[in-house]
C-alpha positions as CSV (number, residue, x, y, z in Angstrom):
1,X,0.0,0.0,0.0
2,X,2.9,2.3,1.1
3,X,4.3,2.1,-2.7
4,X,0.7,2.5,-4.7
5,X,0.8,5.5,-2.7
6,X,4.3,6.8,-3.5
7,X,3.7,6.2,-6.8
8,X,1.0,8.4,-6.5
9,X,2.8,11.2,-5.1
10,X,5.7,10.2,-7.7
11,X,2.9,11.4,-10.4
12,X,2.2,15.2,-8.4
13,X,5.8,16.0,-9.3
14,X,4.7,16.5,-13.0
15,X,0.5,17.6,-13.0
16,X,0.8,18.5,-16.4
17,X,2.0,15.4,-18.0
18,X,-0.3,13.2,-15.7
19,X,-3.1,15.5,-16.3
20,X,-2.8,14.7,-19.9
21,X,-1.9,10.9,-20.0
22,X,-5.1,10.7,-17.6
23,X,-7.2,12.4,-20.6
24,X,-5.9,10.5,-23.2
25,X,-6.9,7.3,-21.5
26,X,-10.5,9.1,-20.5
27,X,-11.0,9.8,-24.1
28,X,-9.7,6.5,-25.5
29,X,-12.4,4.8,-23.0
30,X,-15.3,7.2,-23.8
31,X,-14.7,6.8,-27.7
32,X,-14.5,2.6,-26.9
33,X,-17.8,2.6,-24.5
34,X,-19.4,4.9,-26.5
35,X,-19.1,3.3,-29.9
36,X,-19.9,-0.6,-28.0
37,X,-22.6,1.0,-26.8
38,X,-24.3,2.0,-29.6
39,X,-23.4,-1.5,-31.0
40,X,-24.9,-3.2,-28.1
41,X,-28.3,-0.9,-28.4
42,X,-28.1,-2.0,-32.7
43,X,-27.8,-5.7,-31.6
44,X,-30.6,-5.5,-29.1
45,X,-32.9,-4.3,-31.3
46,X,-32.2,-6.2,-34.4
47,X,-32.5,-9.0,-32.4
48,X,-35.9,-7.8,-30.5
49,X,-37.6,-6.9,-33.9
50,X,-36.5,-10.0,-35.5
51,X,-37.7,-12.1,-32.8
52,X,-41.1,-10.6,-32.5
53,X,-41.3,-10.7,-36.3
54,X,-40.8,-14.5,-36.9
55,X,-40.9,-15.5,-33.0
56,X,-37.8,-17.0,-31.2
57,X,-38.5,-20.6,-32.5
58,X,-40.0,-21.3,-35.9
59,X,-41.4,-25.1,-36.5
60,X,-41.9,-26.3,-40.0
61,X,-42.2,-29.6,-42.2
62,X,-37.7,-30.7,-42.5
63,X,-36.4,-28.4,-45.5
64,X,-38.9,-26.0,-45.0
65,X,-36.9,-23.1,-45.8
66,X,-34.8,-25.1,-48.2
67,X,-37.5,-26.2,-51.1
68,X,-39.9,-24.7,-53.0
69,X,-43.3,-26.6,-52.9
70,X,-45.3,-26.9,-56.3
71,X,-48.5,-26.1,-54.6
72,X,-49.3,-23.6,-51.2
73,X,-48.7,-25.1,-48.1
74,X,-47.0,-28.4,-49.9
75,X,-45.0,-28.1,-47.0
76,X,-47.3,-27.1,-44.4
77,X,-48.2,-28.7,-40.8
78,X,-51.0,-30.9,-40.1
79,X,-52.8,-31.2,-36.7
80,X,-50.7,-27.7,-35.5
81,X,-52.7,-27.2,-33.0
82,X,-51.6,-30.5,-31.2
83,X,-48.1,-29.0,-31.5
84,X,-49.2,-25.8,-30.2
85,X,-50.8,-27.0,-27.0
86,X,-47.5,-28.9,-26.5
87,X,-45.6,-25.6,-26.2
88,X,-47.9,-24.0,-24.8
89,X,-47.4,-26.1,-21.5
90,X,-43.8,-25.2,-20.8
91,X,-43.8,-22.0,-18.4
92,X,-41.1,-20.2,-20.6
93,X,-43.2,-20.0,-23.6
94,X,-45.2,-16.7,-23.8
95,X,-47.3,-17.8,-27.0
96,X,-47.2,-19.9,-30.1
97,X,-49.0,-18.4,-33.1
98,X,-49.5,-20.4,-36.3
99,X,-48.9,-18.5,-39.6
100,X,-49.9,-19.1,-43.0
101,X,-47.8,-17.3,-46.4
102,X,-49.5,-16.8,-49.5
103,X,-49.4,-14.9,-52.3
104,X,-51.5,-13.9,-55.2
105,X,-53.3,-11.6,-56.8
106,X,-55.5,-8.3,-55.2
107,X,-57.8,-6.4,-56.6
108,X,-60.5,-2.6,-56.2
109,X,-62.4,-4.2,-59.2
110,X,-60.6,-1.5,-61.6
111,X,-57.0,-2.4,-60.9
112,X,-55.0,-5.4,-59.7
113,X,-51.5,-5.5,-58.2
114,X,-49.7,-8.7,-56.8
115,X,-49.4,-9.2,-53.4
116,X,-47.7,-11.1,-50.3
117,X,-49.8,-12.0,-47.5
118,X,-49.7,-13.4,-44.2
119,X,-52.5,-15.0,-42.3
120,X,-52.0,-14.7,-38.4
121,X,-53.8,-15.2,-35.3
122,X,-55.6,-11.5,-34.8
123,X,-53.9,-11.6,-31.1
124,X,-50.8,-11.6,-32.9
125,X,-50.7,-7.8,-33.2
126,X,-51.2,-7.2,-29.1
127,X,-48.6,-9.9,-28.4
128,X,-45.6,-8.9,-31.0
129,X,-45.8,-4.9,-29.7
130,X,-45.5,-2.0,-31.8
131,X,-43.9,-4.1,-34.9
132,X,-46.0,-2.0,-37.2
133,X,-46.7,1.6,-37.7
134,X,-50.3,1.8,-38.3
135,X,-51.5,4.5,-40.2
136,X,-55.0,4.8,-40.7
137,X,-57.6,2.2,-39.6
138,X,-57.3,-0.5,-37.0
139,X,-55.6,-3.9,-36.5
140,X,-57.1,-6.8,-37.1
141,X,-60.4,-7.1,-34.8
142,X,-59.8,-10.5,-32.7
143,X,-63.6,-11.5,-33.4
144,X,-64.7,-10.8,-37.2
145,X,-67.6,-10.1,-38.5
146,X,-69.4,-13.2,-40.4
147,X,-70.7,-10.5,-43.0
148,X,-67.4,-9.5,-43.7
149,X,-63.3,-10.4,-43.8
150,X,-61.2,-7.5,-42.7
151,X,-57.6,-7.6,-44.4
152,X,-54.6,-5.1,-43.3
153,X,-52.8,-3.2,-46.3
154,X,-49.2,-1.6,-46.7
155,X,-49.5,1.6,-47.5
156,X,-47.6,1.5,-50.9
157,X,-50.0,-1.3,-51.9
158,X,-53.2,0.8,-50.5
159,X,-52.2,3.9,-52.5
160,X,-51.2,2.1,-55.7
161,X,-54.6,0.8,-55.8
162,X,-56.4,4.0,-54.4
163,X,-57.4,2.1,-51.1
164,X,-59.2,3.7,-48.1
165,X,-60.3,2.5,-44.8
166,X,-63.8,0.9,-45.3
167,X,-63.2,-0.4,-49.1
168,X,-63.8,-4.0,-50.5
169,X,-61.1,-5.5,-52.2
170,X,-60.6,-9.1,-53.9
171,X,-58.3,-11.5,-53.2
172,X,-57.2,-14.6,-55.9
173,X,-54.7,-16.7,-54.9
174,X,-54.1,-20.7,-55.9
175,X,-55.8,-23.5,-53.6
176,X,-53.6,-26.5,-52.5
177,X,-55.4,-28.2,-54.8
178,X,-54.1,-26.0,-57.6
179,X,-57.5,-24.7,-58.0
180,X,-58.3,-20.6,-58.6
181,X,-60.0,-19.7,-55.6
182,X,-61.2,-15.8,-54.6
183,X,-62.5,-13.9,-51.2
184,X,-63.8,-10.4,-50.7
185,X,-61.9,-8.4,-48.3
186,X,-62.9,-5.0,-46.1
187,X,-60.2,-2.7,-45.9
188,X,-59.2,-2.6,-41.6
189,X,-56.3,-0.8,-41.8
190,X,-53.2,0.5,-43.3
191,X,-49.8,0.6,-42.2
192,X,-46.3,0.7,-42.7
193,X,-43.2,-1.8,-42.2
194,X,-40.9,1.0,-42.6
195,X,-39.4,-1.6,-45.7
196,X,-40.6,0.0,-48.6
197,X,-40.3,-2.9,-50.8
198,X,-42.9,-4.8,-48.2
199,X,-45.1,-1.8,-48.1
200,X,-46.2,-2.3,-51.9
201,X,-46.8,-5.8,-51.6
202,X,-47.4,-7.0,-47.9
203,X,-51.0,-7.7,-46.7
204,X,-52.3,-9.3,-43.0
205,X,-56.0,-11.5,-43.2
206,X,-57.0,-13.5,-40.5
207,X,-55.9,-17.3,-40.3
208,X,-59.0,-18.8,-40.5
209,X,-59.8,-16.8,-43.8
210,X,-56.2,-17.4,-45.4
211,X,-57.6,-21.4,-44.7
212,X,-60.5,-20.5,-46.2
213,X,-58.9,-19.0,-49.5
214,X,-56.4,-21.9,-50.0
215,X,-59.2,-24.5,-48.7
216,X,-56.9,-26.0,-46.4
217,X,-56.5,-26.8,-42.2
218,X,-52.7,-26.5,-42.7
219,X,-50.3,-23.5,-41.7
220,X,-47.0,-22.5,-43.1
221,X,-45.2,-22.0,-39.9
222,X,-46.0,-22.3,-35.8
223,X,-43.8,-19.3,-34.3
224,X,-42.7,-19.8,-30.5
225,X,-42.5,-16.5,-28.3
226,X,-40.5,-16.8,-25.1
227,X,-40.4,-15.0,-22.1
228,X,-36.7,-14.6,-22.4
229,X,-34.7,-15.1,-25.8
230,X,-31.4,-16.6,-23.8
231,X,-33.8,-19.2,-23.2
232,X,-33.6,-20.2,-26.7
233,X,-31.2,-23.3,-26.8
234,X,-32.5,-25.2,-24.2
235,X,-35.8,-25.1,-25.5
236,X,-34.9,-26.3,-28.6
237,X,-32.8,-29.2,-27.0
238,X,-35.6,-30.1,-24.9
239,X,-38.5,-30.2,-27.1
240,X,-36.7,-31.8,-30.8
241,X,-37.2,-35.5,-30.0
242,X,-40.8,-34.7,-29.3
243,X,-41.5,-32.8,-32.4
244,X,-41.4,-36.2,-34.7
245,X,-39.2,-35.0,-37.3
246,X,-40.2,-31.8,-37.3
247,X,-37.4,-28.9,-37.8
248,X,-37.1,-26.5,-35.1
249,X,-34.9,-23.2,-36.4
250,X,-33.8,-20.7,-33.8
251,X,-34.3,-16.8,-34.5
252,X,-30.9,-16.4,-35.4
253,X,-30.6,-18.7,-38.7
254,X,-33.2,-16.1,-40.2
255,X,-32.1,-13.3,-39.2
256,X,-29.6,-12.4,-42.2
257,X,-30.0,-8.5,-41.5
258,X,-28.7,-9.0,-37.3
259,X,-26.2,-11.2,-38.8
260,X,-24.4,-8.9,-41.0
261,X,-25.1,-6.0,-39.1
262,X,-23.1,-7.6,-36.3
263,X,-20.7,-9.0,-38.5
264,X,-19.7,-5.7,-39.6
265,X,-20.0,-3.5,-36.5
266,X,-17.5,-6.5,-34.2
267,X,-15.4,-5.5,-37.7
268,X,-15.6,-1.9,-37.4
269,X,-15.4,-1.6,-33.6
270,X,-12.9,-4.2,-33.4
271,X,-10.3,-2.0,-35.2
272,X,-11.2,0.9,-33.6
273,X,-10.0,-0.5,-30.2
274,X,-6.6,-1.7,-31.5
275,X,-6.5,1.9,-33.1
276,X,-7.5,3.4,-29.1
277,X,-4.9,0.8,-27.9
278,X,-2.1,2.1,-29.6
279,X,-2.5,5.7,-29.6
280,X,-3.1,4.5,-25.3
281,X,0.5,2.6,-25.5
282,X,2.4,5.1,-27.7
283,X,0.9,8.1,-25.4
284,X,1.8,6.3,-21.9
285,X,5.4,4.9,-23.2
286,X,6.1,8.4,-24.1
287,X,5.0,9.9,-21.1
288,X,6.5,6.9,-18.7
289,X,9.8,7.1,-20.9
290,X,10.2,10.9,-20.4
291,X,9.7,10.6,-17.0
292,X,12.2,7.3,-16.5
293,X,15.0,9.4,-18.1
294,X,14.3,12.6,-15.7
295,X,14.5,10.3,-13.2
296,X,17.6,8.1,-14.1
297,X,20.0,10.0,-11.0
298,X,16.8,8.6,-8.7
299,X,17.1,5.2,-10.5
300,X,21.1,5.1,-10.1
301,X,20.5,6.0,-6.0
302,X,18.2,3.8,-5.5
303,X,20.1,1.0,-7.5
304,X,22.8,2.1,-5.7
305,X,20.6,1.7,-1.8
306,X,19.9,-1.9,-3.0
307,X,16.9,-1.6,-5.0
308,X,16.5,-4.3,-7.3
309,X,15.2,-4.2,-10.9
310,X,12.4,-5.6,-10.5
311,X,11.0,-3.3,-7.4
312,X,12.0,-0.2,-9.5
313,X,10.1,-1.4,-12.6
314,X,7.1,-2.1,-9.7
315,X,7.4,1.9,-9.2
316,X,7.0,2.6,-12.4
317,X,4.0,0.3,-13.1
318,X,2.0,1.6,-10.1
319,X,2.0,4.7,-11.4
320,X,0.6,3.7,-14.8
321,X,-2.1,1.9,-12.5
322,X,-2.9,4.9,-10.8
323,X,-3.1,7.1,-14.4
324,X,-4.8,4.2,-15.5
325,X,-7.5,4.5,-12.3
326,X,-8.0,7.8,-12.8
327,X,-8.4,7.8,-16.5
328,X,-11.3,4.7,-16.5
329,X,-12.8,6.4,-14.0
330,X,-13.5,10.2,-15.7
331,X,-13.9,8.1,-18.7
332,X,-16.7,6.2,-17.9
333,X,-18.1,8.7,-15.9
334,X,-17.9,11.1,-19.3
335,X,-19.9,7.7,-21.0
336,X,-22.8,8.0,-18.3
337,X,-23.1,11.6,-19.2
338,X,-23.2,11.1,-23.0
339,X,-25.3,8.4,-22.4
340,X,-28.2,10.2,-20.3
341,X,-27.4,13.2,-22.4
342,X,-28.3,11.3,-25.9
343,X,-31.6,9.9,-24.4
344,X,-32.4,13.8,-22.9
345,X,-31.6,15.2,-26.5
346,X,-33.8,12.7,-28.3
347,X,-31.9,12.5,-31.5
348,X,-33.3,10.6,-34.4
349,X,-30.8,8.7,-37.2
350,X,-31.9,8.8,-40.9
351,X,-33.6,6.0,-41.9
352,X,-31.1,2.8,-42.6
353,X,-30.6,1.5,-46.0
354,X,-33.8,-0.2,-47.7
355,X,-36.2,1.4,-45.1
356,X,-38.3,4.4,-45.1
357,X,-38.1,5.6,-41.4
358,X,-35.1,6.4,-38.8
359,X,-34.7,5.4,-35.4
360,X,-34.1,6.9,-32.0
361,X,-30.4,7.1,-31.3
362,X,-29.7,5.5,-27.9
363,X,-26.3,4.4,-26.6
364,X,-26.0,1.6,-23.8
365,X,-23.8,1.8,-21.1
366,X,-23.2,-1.7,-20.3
367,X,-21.1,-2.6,-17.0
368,X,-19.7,-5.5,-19.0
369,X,-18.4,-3.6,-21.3
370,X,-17.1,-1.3,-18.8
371,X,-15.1,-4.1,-17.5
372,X,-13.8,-5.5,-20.5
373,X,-12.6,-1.9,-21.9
374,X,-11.1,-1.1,-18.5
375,X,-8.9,-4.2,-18.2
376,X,-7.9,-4.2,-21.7
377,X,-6.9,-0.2,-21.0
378,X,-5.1,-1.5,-18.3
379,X,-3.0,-3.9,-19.8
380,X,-1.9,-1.6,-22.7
381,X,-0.7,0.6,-19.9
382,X,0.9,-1.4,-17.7
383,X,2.8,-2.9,-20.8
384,X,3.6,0.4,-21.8
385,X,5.0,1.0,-18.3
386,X,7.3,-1.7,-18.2
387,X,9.0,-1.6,-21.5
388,X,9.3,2.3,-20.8
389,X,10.8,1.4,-17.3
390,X,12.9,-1.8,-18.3
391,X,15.2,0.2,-20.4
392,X,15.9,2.9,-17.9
393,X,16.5,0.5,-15.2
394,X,19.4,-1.6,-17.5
395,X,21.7,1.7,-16.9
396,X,24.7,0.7,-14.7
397,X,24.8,2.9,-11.2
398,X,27.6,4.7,-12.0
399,X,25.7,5.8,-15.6
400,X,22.8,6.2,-14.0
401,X,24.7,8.7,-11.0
402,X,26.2,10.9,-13.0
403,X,23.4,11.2,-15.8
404,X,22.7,14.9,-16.9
């Protein structure tokens, strides 16, 4: 204890240079939390949206997303609902909502335009959150009318075909039979992915009238919600041998978008920490080396009272410790700042490539990451410390005593 604290005082004899190796280290850790942070905020929510989207689990007939059927729902599950109740037993799972995709054509009786749809549960819409930005109209009611099918529109599609809330539209699409079959729709709503390529195509019907416009009981897809996403794995592993062949395929496999986000940010933040690193270690060796050879007379004395190498080099690396302390410390405390200060300011990003609508910019200030940046902070410095130290400490006394 007595030495951390004469290295301490061993730093007071020069504020200036202490005062700015503890800045360059605050900077280096608010540029390295602050640019994770942001990372970790981009991973959470591509990785929220996705699994709300698609669920955390998807269960479909083996090769599902693999081949092509010849006919809608060639691949589809039987008796779902079986399957359903099966999951829906385990504690962990929030909800397990069946899904049918189809496609075909849709029409105002003037116009026609080709569309994608999805046939969901109507409870789907209160369960996933605010997946959707609904612009006029109203989700899907969860008890329909008998007199009429309500269908949810992107906007592109509603405004290429002149669509309002309230207006009947036609929907063809092939049978699993391979027949032409055709269903009137009322207008519910309209709303926007924020993809503008889904907004021209993309509609939501009920499930029990996508069944009744392919004439089928199957569905495409059974998506599995869980409380918590890390409990992903284990479900997986614990409910594959009772699925009977069945494919089980986490979030993750189909999420391409997380997956090459995160690919690139690790990329992109990864060399900007070895770029913080070095300008850390070239900064502190600098510092630690001016300060080794003003010193050197000290060194030789001490040397010279029986001080041995290694307890010199000690002095020198407590005091790259105690920059290193300091520096974290305002550093992170600067990141807690920026990060309350981002969320006070509100600041919206332009929309990301392919969409149409930006995103609140929120940084995270993760004590993990707090960890991990401090120690490898520390390490650069400490290494920096004893190379600078090591070659002021190879001077022989009598050098080292009569050193100008």
């Amino acid at each position: 204890m007595n030495k951390f604290k004469f290295a301490g005082l061993n730093l007071l004899r020069n504020q200036r240079r202490a005062l700015l190796s503890v800045s360059i280290i605050a900077i280096a850790v608010l540029a390295l939390m602050t640019s994770g942070g942001y990372g970790l905020y981009t991973y959470h929510s591509l990785e929220e949206s996705t699994s709300r989207d698609i669920g955390h689990i998807m269960v479909t007939q083996p090769q599902y997303f693999e081949q092509e059927p010849d006919l809608p729902l060639g691949n589809g599950l039987t008796q779902y609902e079986q399957i359903r109740q099966l999951w829906l037993a385990d504690s962990r799972v929030k909800a397990v909502q069946p899904r049918i995709e189809l496609s075909g054509l849709i029409s105002n009786g003037e116009n026609s335009s080709i569309f994608m749809g999805l046939g969901v549960l109507p409870n789907e819409f209160s369960l996933k959150g605010p997946f959707l930005t609904l612009e006029q109209g109203h989700s899907l009611p969860l008890q329909s009318s008998p007199d009429v099918s309500p269908i949810m529109l992107g906007k592109d599609l509603a405004r290429s075909l002149k669509l309002n809330i309230g207006d009947l539209v036609t929907l063809l699409s092939t049978t699993t039979e391979g027949a032409l079959n055709a269903l009137d729709f009322q207008v519910q709503g309209i709303y926007s992915t924020g993809i503008p390529e889904l907004d021209k195509r993309q509609i939501y019907i009920s499930l029990a009238d996508a069944q009744s416009l392919l004439v089928t009981d199957k569905v495409s897809t059974l998506s599995v919600f869980a409380f918590e996403t890390e409990s992903t794995s284990q479900l997986i592993s614990e409910f594959q041998p009772a699925m009977n062949g069945l494919e089980l395929t986490p979030w993750w496999q189909r999420a391409f978008f997380y997956q090459g986000v995160k690919s690139l940010y690790n990329r992109i933040f990864g060399v900007l920490g070895v770029v913080m690193a070095v300008v850390v270690f070239v900064a502190l060796f600098n510092t630690l080396t001016m300060s080794v050879t003003e010193r050197t007379r000290e060194i030789g004395t001490l040397a010279a009272l029986g001080a041995s190498s290694g307890e010199l080099i000690l002095n020198f690396i407590l005091e790259a410790l105690w920059l290193v302390i300091v520096g974290v410390l305002v550093g992170l405390a600067l990141s807690g700042l920026l990060t309350l200060g981002v969320l006070w300011a509100d600041i919206q990003m332009p929309p990301p490539p392919g969409r149409n609508q930006g995103y609140p910019l929120v940084i995270y200030f993760s004590f993990s990451l707090a960890a991990l940046v401090s120690f490898c902070i520390a390490v650069v410095c400490v290494l920096s410390s004893w190379l600078a130290a090591r070659q002021g400490v190879k001077k022989p006394i009598t050098e080292a005593l009569i050193y100008v």
